[in-house]
N, C-alpha and C positions, 0 to 999 in steps of 0.2 A: 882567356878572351877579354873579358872586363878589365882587366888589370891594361891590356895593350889597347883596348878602346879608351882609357881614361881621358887623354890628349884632346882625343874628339868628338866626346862625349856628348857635352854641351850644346854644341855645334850642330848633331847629329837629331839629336832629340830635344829641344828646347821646349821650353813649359807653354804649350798652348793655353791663351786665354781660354778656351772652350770649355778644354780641364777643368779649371781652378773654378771656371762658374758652376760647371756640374757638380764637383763635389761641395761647395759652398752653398749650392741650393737644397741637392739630397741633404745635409746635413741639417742647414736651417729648417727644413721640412718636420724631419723628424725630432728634430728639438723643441719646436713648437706643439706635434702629436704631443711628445711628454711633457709638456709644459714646465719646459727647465732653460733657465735665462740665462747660467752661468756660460764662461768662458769653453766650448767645447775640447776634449781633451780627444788627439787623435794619435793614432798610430799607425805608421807608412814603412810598408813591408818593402823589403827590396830598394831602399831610397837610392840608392843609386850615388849622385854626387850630391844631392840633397838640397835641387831649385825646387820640385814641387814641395818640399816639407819647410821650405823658407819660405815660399809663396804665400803658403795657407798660414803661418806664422803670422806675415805684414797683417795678413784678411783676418788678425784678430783669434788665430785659433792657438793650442798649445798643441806644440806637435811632437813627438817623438821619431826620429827616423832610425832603422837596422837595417844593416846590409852584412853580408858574410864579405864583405872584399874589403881587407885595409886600406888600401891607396882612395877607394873611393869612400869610406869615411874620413879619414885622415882631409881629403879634399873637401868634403860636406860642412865639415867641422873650420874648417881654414876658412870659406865661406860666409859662416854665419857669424854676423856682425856684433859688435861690439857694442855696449858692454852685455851683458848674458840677456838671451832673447829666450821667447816661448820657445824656441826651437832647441831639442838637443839631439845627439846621434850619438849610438852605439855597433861594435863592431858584434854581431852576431848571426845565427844561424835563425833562420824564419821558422824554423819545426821547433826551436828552444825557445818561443817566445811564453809559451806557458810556464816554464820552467823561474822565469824571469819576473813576468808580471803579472801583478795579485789579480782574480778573478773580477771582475766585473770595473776596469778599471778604464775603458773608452768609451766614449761617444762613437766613435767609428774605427772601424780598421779599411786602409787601404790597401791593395794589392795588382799595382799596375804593371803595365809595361811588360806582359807574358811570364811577369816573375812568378808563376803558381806553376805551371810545365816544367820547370826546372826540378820540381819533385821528380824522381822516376818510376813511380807507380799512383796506381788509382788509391792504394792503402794510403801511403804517402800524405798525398793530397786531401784525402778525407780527415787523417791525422790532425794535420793542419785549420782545416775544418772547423774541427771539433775544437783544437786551440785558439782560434779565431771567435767560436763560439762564447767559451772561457772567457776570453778577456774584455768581449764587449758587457756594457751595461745592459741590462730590459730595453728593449725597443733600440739598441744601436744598430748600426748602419754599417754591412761589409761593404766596400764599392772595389770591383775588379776590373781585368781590363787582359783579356787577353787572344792569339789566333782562333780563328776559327776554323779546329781539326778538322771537321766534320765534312767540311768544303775543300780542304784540304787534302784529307783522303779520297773523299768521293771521284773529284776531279784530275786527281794524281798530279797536283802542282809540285813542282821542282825551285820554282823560280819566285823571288818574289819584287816586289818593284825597288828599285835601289836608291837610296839617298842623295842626294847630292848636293854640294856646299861649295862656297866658292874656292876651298884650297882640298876638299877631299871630295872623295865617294864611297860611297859604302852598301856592298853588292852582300847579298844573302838567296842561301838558295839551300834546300831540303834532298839530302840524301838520304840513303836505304831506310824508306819511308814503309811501316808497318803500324798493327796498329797497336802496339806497344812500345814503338820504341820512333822517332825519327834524328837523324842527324841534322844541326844546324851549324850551314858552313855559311864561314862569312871572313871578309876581305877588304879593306881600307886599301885603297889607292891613291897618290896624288893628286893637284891637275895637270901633271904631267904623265900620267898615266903610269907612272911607277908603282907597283906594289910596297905598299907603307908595311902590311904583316898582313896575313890569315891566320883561320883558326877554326876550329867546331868546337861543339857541346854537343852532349844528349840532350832530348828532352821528352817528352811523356806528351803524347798527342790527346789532350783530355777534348772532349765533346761536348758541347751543348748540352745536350741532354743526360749525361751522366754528368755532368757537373749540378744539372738540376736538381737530380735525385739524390746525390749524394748531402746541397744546404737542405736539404727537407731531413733528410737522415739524421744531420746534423745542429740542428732544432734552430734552422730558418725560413719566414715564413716570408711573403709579401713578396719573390724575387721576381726582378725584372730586369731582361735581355735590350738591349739598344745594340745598334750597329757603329753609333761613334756617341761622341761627348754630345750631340744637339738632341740628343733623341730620340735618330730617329728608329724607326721601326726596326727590330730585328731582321736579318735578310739572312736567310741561310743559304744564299750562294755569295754572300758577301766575304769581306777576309778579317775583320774587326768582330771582337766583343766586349761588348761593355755590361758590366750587367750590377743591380743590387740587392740585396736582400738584408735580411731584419732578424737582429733574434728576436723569437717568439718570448 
C-alpha cells in the first residue's frame, strides 16, 4: 500500500504547522522540567517520507527517522538537504528499534500518523511499548497520534472522510471490522475520476483506554489524551488521538 502511495504522499498528508508546534512545545516543556539546554535528540517511528523528521531538524532538533518501506526512505533520505543535516533515516522495523539503539538514548520518541495499529496484537504494541520505554532518557516524551477504535467500534463506522487534492483523492474505508482485527481499504483516484490503485492492510483496532493501561504497565507516567494537535480536549466520539506520556 505505502509503496503505491509514495507518488502522493506528500500531497496527501503534508506537515501541519499545528504538528510541528505541538511537538516543539511538549518537548521544550519537558526539557526545561529536566533542566537540560542541549540540542534535543529525537526519534520518529514510522517517518514515512521524512517532512515531519526534516521539519523538526530546521526547529533546531536532531532527528532520527525509521520506516520499514524502502522507497519511502530511499525518498526521506533524497530529501534531506545537503551537506549532512541533524536529520538522518534508516530502513527499519519499529519493533527492532531496541535491538538498534542504546537505552536511554532520546529526548523523545514519536509515533504518528496511526503507525502503532499496524502492530497486530495488544502483545505487539505493548512490546513496542516497552521498547519505546528503553530508549527514551528519564523524563522523555512518547508523542502519538493515532484512530480512535473505540468510536470506531462502538459506532460501527465503515467509512472514513476522504482526502482530496487538486490532481487525486484518496478514499478509505474499514472492512470486517472486530475487535481484533479491522481491514483498511483504501484507493487513489484521479481528477478524472479514474482509479490510480487500491489496496488494504490489517490493522489492530487498539482503544483508548487499553492503550492507557498498557504506558502505565509500561513505566509511563503523566499521559495525556487531546483530540488534535491544538489541545483540545479529548472527545470520545471524536475520530482523532493524540496523546503523550513521560517515562517515569
Amino acid at each position: 500500500m505505502y509503496s503505491n502511495l509514495l507518488e502522493y504522499y506528500d500531497e496527501l498528508f503534508p506537515v501541519e504547522k499545528t504538528r510541528l508546534d505541538f511537538i516543539e512545545s511538549t518537548i521544550a516543556y519537558y526539557q526545561k522540567e529536566r533542566n537540560i539546554k542541549d540540542m534535543p535528540k529525537i526519534l520518529d517511528l514510522g517517518c514515512a517520507t521524512g517532512t515531519t523528521t526534516i521539519q523538526l531538524m530546521r526547529r533546531g532538533m536532531d532527528v532520527v527517522g525509521i520506516d520499514n518501506n524502502a522507497q519511502m526512505i530511499q525518498s526521506a533520505t533524497r530529501r534531506n538537504p545537503e551537506p549532512k543535516t541533524n536529520a538522518r533515516f534508516f530502513l527499519m522495523d519499529i519493533a527492532d528499534m531496541g535491538k538498534y539503539f542504546p537505552k536511554n538514548s532520546f529526548d523523545a520518541v514519536l509515533c504518528l500518523g496511526n503507525t502503532m495499529v499496524h502492530l497486530d496484537s495488544s502483545e505487539k504494541i505493548e512490546q513496542l511499548l516497552n521498547a519505546v520505554q528503553g530508549v527514551l532518557k528519564p523524563g522523555g516524551t512518547f508523542i502519538f497520534q493515532l484512530i480512535n477504535y473505540e468510536m470506531i467500534l462502538s459506532e460501527h463506522v465503515t467509512n472514513l472522510p476522504a482526502i482530496e487534492t487538486t490532481r487525486s483523492s484518496f478514499f478509505r474505508k474499514y472492512t470486517n471490522i472486530s475487535e481484533q482485527n479491522i481491514t483498511f481499504e483504501t484507493s487513489v483516484t484521479s481528477s478524472k475520476g479514474q482509479t490510480v490503485f487500491s489496496d488494504s492492510v490489517s490493522l489492530f483496532p487498539l482503544k483508548s483506554k487499553e492503550l492507557l493501561h498498557m504506558l502505565g504497565t509500561s513505566g509511563f507516567h503523566n499521559e495525556m489524551l487531546y483530540s488534535d494537535f491544538n489541545k483540545s480536549p479529548f472527545d470520545p466520539s471524536g475520530l482523532a488521538i493524540v496523546g503523550t506520556a513521560v517515562k517515569a
